[in-house]
C-alpha positions in Angstrom: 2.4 25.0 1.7 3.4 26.5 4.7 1.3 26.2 7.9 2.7 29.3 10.0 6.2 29.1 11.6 5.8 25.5 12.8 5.2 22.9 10.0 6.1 23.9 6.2 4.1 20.7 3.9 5.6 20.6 0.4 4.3 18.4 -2.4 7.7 16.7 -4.0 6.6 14.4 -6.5 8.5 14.1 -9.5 9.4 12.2 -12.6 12.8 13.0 -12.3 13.2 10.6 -9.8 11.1 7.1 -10.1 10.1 6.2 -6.3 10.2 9.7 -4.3 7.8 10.5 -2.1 4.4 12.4 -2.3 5.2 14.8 0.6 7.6 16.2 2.4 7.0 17.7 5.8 9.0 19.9 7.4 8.4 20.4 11.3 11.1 22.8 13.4 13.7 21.1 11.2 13.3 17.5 11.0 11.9 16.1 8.2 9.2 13.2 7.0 8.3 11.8 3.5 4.6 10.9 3.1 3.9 8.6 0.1 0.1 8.7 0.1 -2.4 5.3 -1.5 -6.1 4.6 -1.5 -7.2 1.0 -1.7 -10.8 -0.9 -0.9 -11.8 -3.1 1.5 -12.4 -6.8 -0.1 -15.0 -8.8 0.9 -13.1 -10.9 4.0 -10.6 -9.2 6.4 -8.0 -11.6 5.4 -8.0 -11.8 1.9 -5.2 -8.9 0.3 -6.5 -4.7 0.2 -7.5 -3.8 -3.3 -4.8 -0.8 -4.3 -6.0 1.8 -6.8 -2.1 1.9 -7.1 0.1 -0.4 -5.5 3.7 0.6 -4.2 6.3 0.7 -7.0 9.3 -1.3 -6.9 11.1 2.2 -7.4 8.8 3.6 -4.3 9.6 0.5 -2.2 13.4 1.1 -2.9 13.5 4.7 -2.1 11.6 4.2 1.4 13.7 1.1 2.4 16.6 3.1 1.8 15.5 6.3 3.9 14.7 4.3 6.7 18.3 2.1 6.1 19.8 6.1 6.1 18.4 6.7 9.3 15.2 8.9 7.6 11.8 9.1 8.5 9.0 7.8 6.1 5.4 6.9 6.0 2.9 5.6 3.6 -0.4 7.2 4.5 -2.9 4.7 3.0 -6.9 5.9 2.8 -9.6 3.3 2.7 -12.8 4.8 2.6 -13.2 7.8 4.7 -10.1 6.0 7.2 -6.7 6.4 7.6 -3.8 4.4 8.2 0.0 5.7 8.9 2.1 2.9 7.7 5.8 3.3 8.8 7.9 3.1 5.9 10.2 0.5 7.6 7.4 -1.9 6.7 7.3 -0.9 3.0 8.3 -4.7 2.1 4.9 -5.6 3.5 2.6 -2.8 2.2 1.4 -3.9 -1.2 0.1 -7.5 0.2 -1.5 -6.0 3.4 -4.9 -7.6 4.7 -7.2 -5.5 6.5 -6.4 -7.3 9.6 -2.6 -6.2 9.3 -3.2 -2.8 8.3 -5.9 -1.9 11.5 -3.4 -1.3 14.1 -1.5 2.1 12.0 -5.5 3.4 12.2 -5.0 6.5 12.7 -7.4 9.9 12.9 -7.1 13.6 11.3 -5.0 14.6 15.0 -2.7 11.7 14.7 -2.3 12.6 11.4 -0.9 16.3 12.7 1.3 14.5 14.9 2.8 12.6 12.6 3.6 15.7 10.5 4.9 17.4 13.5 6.9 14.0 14.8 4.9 14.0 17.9 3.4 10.6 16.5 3.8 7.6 18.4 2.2 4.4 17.6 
């Protein structure tokens, strides 16, 4: 979908491919993959986030080796009506995140903008 001149959102997933992305984003040339998860809250803040869908091995791979390449990743997680914008760098942590650990990438419907137009910082 393209937002005007300045951001162009296109949905990639695929079965061609087991582990790519949800999303690419494409803001005044630079690009971002989104993988986008829901999960519950459990009971205690430190026991483990309740995925509708965890991360795949195949989706793990494919964002450990864009961020190896030098590429830009994310793994926008929702939880209720939050947000969180997880860097894919910490894919290898994703899947066993407490809701203590995954607080701090909280981010709002602006940040998530930013983080489409690489403005985000965090």
């Amino acid at each position: 979908r393209n937002l005007g001149r300045e951001i162009a959102i296109e949905r990639i997933e695929n079965s061609a491919k087991a582990g790519t992305p949800d999303t690419l984003v494409l803001h005044k040339g630079r690009v971002t993959f989104v993988e986008h998860k829901t999960a519950t809250l459990p009971a205690k803040t430190t026991t483990k986030l309740q995925w509708r869908h965890k991360l795949t091995p195949q989706q793990r791979n494919w964002h450990r080796e864009c961020h190896q390449n030098g590429g830009d990743s994310y793994i926008v997680v929702g939880i209720g009506k939050s947000l969180y914008a997880v860097p894919g760098r910490l894919v290898d942590e994703v899947n066993d995140m407490t809701y203590e650990k995954i607080v701090p990438w909280t981010i709002d419907m602006k940040m998530l903008g930013q983080l489409y137009k690489k403005e985000f910082t965090k």
